[in-house]
N, CA, C and O of each residue as an XYZ file, in Angstrom:
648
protein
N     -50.423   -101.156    -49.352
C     -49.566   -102.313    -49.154
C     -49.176   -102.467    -47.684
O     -49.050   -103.626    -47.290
N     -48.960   -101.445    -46.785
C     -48.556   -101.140    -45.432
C     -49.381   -101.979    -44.640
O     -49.030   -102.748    -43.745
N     -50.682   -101.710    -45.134
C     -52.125   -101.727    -44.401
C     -52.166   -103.576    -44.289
O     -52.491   -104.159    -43.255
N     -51.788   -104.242    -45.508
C     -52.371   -105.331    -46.174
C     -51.130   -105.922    -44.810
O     -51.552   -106.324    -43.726
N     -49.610   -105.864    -45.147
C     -48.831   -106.052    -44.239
C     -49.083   -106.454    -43.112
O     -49.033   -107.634    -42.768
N     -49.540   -105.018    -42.043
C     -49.629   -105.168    -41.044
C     -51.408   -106.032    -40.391
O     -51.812   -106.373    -39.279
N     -51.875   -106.064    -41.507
C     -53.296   -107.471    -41.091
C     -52.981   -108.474    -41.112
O     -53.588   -109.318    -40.452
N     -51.744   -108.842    -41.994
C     -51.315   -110.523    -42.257
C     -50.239   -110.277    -40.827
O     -50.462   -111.000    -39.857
N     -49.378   -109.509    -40.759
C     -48.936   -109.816    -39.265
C     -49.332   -110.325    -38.067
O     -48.759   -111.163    -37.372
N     -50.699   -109.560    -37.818
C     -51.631   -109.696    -36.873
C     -51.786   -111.341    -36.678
O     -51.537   -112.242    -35.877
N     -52.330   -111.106    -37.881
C     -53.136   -112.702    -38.232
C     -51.603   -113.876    -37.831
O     -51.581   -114.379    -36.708
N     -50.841   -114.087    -38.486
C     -49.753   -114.303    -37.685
C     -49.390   -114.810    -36.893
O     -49.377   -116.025    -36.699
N     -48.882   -113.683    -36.040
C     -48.858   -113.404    -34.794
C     -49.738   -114.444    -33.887
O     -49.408   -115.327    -33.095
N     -50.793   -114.035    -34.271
C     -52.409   -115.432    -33.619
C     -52.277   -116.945    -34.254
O     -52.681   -117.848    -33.521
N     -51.714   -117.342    -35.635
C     -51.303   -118.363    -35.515
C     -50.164   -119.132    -34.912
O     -50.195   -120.248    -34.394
N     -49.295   -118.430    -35.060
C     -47.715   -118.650    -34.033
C     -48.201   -118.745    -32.289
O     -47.812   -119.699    -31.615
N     -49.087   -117.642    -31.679
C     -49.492   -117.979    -30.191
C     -50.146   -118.929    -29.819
O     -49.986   -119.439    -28.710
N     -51.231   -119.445    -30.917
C     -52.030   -120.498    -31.009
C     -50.574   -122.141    -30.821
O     -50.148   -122.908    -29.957
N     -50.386   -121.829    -32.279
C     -49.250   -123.359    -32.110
C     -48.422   -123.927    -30.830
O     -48.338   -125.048    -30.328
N     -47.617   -122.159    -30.397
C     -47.325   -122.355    -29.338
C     -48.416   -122.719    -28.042
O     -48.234   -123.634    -27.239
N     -49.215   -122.076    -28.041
C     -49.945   -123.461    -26.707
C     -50.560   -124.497    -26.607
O     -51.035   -124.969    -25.575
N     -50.631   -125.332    -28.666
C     -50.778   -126.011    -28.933
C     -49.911   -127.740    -28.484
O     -50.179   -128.937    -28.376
N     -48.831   -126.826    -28.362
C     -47.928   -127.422    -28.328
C     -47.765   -128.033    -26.833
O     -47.131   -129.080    -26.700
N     -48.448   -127.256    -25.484
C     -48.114   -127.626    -24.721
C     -49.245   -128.786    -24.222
O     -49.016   -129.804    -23.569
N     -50.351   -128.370    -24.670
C     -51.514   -128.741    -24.307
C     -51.858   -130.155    -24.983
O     -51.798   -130.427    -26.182
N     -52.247   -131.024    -23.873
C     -52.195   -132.606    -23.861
C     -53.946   -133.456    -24.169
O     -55.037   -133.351    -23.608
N     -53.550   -134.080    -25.070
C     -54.918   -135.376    -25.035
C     -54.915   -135.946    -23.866
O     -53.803   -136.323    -23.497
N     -55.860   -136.152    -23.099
C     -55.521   -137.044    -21.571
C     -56.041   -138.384    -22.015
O     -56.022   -139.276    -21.167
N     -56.469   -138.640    -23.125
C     -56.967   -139.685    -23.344
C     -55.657   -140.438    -23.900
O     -55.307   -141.602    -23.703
N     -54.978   -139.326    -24.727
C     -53.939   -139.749    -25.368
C     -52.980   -140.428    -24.730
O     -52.350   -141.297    -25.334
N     -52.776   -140.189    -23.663
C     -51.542   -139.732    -22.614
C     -51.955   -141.179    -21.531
O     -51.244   -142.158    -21.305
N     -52.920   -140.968    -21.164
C     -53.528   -142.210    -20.694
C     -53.119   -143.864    -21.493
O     -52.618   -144.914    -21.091
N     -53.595   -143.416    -22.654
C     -53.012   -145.055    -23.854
C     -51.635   -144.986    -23.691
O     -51.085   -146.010    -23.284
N     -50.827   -143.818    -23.964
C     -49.581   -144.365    -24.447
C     -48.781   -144.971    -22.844
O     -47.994   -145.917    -22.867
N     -49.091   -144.363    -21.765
C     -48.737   -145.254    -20.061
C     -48.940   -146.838    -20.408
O     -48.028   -147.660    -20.497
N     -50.060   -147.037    -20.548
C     -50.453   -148.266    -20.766
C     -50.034   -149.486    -21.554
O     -49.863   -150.639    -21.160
N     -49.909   -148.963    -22.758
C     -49.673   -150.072    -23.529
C     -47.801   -150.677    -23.693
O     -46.835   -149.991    -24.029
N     -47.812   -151.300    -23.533
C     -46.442   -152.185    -22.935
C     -45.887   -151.567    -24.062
O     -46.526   -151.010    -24.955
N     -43.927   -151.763    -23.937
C     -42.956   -151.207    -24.607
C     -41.785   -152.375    -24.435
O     -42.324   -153.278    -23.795
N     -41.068   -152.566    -24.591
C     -39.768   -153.003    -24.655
C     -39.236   -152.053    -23.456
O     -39.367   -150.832    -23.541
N     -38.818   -152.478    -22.685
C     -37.758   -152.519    -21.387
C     -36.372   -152.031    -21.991
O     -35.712   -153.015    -22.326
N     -36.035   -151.417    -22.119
C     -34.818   -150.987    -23.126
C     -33.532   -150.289    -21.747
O     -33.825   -149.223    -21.205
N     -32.428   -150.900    -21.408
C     -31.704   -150.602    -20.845
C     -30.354   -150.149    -21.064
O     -29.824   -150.339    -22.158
N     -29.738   -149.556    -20.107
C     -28.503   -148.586    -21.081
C     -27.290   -150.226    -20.705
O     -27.330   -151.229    -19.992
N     -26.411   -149.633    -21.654
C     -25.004   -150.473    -21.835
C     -24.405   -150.860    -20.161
O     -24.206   -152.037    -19.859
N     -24.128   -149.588    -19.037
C     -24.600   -150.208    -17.505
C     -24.867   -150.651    -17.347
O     -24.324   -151.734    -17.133
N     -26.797   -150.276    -17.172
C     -27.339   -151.500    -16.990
C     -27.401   -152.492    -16.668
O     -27.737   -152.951    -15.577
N     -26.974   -153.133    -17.892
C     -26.610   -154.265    -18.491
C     -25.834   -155.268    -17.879
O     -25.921   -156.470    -17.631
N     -25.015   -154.300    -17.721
C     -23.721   -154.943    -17.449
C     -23.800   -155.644    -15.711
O     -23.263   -156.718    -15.438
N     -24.418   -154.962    -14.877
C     -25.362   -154.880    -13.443
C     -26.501   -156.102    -13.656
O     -26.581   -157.113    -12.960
N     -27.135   -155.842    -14.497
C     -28.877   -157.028    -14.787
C     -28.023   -158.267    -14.983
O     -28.410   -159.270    -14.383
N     -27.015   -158.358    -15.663
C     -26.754   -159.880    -16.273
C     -25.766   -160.399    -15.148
O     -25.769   -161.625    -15.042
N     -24.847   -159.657    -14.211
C     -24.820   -160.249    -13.296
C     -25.551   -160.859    -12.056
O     -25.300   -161.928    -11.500
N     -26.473   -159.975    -11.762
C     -27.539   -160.809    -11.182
C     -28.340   -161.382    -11.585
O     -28.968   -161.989    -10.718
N     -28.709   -161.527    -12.661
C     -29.844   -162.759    -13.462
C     -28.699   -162.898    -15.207
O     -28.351   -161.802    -15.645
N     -28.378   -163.756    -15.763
C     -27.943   -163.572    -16.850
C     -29.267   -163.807    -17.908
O     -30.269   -164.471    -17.643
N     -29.066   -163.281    -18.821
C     -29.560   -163.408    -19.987
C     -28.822   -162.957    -21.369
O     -27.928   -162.129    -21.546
N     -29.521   -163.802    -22.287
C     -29.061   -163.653    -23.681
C     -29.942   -161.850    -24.273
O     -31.137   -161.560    -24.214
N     -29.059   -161.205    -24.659
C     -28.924   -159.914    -25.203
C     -29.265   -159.153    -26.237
O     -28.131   -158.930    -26.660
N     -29.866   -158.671    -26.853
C     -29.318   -157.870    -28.029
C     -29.399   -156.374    -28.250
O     -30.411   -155.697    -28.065
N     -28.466   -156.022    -28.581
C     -28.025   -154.625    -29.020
C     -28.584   -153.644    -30.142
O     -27.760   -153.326    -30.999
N     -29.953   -153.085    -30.269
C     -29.830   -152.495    -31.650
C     -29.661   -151.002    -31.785
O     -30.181   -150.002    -31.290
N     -28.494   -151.336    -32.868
C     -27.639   -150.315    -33.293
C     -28.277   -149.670    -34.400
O     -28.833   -150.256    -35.328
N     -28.122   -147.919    -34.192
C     -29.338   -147.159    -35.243
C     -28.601   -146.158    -34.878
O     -27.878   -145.916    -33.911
N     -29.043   -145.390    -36.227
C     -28.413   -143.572    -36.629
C     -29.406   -142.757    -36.434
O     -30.278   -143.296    -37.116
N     -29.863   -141.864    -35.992
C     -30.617   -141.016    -35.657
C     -31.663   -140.042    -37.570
O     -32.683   -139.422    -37.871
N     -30.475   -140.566    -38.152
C     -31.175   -139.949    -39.305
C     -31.417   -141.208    -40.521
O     -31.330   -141.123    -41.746
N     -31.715   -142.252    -39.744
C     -31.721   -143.718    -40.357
C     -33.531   -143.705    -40.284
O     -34.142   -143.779    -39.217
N     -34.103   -143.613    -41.451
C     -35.565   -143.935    -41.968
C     -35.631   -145.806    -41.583
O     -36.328   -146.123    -40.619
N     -35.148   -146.551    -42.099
C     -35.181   -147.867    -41.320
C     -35.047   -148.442    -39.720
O     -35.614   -149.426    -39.244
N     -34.323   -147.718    -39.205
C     -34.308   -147.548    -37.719
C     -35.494   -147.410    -37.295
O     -36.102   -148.211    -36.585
N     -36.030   -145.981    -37.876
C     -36.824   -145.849    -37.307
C     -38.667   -146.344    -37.182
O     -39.597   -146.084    -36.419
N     -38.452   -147.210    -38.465
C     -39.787   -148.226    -38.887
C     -39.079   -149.550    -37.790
O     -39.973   -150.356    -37.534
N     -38.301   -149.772    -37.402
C     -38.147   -150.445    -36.714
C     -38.790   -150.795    -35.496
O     -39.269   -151.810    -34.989
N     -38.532   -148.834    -35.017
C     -38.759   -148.504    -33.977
C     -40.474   -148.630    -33.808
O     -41.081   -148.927    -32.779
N     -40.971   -148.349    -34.977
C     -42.628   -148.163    -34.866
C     -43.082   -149.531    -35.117
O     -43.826   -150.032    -34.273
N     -42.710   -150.292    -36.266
C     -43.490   -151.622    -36.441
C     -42.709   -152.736    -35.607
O     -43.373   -153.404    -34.814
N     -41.514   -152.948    -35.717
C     -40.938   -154.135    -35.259
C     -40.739   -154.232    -33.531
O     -41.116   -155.153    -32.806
N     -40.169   -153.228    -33.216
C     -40.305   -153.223    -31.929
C     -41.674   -152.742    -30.930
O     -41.659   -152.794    -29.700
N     -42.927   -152.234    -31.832
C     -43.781   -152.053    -31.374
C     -44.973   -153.372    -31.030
O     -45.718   -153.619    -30.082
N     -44.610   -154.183    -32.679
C     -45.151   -155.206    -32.181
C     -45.023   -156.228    -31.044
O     -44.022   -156.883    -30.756
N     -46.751   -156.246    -30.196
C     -47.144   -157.341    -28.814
C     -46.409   -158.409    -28.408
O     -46.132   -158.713    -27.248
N     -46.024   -159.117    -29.690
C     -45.902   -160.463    -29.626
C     -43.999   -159.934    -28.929
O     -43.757   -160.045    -27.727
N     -43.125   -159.509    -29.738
C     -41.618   -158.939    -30.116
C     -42.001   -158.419    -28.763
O     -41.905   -159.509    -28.198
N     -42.406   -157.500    -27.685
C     -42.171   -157.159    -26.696
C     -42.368   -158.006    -25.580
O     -41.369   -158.213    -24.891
N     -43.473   -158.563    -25.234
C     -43.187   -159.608    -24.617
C     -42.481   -160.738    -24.935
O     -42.360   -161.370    -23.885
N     -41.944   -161.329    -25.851
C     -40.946   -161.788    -26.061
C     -39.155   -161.422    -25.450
O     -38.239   -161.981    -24.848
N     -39.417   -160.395    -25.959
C     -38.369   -159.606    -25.522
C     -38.198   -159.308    -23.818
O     -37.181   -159.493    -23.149
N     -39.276   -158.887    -23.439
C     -38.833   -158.201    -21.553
C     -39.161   -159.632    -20.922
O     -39.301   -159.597    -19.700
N     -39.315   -160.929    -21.546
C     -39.656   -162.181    -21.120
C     -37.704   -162.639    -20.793
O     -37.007   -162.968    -19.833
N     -37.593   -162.470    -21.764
C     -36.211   -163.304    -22.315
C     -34.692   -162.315    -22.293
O     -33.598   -162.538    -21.775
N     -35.102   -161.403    -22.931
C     -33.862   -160.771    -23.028
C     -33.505   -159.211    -22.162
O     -34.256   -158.462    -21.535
N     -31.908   -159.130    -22.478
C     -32.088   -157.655    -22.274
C     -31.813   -156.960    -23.332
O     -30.774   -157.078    -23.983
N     -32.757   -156.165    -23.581
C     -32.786   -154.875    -25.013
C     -31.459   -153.627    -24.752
O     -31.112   -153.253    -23.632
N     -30.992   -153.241    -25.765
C     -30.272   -152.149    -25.345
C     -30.247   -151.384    -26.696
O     -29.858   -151.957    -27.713
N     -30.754   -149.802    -26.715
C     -30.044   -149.099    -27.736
C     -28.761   -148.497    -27.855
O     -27.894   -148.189    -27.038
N     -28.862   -148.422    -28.962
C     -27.210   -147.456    -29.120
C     -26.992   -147.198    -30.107
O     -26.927   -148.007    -31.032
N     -26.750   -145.528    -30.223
C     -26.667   -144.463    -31.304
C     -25.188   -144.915    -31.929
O     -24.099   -144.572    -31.470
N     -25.388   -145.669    -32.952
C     -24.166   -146.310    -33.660
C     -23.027   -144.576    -33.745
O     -21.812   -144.683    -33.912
N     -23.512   -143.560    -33.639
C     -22.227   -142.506    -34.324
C     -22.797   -141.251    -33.043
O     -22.567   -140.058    -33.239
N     -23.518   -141.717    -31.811
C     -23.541   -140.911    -30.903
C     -22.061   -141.228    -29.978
O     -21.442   -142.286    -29.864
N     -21.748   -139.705    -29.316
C     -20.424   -139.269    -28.853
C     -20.692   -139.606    -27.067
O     -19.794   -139.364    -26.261
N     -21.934   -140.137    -26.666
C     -22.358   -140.371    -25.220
C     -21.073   -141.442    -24.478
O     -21.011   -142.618    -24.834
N     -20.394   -141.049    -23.752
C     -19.667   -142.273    -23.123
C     -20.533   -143.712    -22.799
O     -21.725   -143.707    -22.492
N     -19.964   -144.552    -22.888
C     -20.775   -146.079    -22.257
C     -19.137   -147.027    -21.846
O     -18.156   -146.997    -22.589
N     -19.204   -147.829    -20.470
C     -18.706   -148.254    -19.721
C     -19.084   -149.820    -20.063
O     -20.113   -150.362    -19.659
N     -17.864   -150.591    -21.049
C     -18.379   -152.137    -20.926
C     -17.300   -152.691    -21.116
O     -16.527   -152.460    -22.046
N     -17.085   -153.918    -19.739
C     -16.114   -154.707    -19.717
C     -14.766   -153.795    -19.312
O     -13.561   -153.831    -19.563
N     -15.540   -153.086    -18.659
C     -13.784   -152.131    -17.569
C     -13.485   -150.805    -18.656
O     -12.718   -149.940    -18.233
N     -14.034   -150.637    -19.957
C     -13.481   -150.184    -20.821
C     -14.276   -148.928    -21.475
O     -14.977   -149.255    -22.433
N     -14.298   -147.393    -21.095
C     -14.833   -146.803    -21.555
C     -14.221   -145.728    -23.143
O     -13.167   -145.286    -23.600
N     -16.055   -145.753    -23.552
C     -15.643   -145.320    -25.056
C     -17.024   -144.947    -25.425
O     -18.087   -145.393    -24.996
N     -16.704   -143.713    -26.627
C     -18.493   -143.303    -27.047
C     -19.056   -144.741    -27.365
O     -18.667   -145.908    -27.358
N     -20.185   -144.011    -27.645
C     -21.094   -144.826    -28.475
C     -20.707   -145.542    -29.463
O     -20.573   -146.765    -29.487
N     -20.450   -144.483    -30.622
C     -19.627   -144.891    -31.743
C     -18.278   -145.417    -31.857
O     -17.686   -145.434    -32.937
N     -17.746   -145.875    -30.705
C     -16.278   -146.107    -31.192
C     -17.132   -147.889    -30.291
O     -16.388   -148.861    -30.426
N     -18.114   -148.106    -29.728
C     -18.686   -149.180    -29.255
C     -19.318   -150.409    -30.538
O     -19.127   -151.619    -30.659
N     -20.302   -149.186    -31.528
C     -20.629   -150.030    -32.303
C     -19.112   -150.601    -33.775
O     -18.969   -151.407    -34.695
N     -18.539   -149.769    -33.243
C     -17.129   -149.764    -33.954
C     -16.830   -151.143    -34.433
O     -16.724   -151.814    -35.459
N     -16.704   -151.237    -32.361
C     -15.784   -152.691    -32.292
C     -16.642   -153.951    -32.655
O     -16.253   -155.119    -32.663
N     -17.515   -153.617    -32.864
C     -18.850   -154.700    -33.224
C     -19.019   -155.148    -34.563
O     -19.626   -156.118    -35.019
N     -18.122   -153.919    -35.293
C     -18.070   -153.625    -36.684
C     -19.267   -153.724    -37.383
O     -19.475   -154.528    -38.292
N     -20.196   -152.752    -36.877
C     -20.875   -152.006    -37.754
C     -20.782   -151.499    -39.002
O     -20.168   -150.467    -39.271
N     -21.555   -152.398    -40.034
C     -21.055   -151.700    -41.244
C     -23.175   -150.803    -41.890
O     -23.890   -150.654    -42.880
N     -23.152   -150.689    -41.261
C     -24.945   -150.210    -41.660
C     -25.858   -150.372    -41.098
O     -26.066   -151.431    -40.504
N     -26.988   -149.020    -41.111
C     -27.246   -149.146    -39.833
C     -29.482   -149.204    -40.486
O     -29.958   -148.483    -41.363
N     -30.278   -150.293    -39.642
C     -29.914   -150.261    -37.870
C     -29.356   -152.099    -38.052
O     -29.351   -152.913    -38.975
N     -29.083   -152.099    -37.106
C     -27.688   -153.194    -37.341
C     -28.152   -154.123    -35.605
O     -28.306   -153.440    -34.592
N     -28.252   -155.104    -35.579
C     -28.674   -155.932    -34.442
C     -27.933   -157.158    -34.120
O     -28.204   -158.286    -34.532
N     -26.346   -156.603    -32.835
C     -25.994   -157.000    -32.391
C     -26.940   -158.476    -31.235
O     -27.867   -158.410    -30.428
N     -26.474   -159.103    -31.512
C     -26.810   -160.593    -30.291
C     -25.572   -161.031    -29.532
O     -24.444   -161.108    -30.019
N     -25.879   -161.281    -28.408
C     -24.597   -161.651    -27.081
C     -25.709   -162.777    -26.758
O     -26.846   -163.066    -27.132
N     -24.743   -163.244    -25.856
C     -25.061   -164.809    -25.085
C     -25.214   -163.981    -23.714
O     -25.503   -162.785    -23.743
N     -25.019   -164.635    -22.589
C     -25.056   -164.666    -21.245
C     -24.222   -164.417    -20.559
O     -24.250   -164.092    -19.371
N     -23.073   -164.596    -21.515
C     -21.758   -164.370    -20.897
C     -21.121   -162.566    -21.489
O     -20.007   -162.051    -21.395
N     -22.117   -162.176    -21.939
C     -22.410   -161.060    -23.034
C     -20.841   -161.249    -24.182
O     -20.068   -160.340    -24.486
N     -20.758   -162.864    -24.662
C     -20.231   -162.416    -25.693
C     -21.315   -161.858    -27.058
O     -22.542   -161.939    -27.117
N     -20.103   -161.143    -28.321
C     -21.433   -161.013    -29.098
C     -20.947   -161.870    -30.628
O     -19.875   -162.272    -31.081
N     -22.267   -161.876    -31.056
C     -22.734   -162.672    -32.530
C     -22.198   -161.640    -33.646
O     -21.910   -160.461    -33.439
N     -22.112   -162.418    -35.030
C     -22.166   -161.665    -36.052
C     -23.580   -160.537    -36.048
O     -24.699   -161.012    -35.857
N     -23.487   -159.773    -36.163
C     -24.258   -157.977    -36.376
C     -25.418   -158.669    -37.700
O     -25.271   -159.326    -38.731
N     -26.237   -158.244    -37.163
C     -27.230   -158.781    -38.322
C     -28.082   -156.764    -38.880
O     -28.776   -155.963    -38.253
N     -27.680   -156.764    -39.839
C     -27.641   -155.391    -40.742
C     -29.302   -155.677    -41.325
O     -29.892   -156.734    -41.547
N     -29.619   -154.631    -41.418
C     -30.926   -153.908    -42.215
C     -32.376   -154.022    -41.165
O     -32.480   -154.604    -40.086
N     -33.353   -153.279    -41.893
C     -35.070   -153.628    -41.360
C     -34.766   -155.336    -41.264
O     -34.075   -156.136    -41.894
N     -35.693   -155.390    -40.107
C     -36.247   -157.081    -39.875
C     -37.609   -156.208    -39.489
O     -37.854   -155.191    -38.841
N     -38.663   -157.597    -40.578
C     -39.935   -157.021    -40.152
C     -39.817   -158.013    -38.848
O     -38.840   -158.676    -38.501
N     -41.327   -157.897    -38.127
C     -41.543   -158.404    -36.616
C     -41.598   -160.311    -36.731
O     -40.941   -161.130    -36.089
N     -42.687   -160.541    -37.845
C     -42.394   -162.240    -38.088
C     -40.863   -162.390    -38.436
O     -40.246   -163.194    -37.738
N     -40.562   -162.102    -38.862
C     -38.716   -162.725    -38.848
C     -38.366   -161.964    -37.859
O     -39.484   -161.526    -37.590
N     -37.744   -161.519    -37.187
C     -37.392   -160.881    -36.107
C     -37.807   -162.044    -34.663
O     -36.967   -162.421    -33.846
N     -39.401   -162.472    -34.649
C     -39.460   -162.803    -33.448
C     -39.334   -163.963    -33.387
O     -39.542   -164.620    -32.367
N     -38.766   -164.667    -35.079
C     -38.055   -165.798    -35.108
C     -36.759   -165.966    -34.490
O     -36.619   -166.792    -33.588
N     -35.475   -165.013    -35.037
C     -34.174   -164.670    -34.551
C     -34.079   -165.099    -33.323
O     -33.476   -166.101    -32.938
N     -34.986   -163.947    -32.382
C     -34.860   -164.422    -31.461
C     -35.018   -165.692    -30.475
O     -34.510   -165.995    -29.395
N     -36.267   -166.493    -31.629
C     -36.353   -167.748    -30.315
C     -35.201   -168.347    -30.828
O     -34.470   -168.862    -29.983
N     -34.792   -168.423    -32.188
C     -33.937   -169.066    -32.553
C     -32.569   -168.999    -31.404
O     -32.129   -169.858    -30.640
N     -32.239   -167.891    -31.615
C     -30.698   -167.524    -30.486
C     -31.092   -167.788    -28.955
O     -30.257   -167.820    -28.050
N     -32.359   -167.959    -28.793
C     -32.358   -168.406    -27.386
C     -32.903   -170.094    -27.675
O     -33.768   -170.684    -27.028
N     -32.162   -170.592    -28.760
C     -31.991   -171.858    -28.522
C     -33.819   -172.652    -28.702
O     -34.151   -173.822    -28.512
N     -34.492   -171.712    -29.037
C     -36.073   -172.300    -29.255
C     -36.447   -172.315    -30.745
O     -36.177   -171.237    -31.274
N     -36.967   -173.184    -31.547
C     -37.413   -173.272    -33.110
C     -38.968   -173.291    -32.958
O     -39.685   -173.355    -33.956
């Protein structure tokens, strides 16, 4: 039994060293695509606050929990889709924010976490997609998944386009 033990250790041992430099070691092909292919411009609550005084634009905020399964299809289909990103770094400014993260953010003279931000927005579920104007007031919170065709409606809509 000792014997049997110490072979499966071994063995082991060589899968655990393996993973670990698995882990470090890069696709360059991979790495190459993901540079490339456009993203959403995503800026912090600062930012923001800096960009829209020198150029204004209409806004939106999406608000997400870190252990939110909808957030994060968000993150892969809705905000991944071509059309929704250029749309987006065309027109607006994007901003995330960890609806129940403890990170300070600075808006309108007034600092407060994260969560006490999506608070005042009244967040009731998350991922949750605050809209502001220019003047960064904000809109009623629009709650749940939006796939990308409704979504990249919203937006022309709030920027005043049908």
């Amino acid at each position: 039994m000792k014997r049997s033990l110490a072979y499966w250790g071994r063995g082991m041992g060589l899968v655990v060293i393996l993973a670990f430099l698995g882990a470090f070691s890069t696709d360059p092909g991979k790495q190459n695509k993901d540079e490339t292919e456009p993203k959403i411009h995503w800026v912090t609550v600062s930012e923001l606050q800096e960009l829209n005084e020198k150029e204004p634009r209409k806004v939106f905020i999406d608000i997400y929990a870190t252990w939110c399964g909808p957030c994060k299809l968000m993150d892969k289909k809705t905000f991944a889709d071509p059309k929704i990103i250029k749309y987006v770094n065309d027109n607006y400014y994007a901003v995330k924010l960890n609806g129940e993260g403890k990170k300070q953010v600075s808006l309108f003279g007034k600092t407060m976490t994260e969560a006490e931000l999506a608070y005042a927005f009244r967040i009731q579920g998350y991922p949750s997609i605050v809209f502001m104007d220019e003047k960064l007031q904000p809109y009623q919170p629009v709650a749940g998944y939006i796939p990308a065709q409704n979504f990249i409606k919203m937006l022309k809509q709030f920027n005043d386009e049908s």
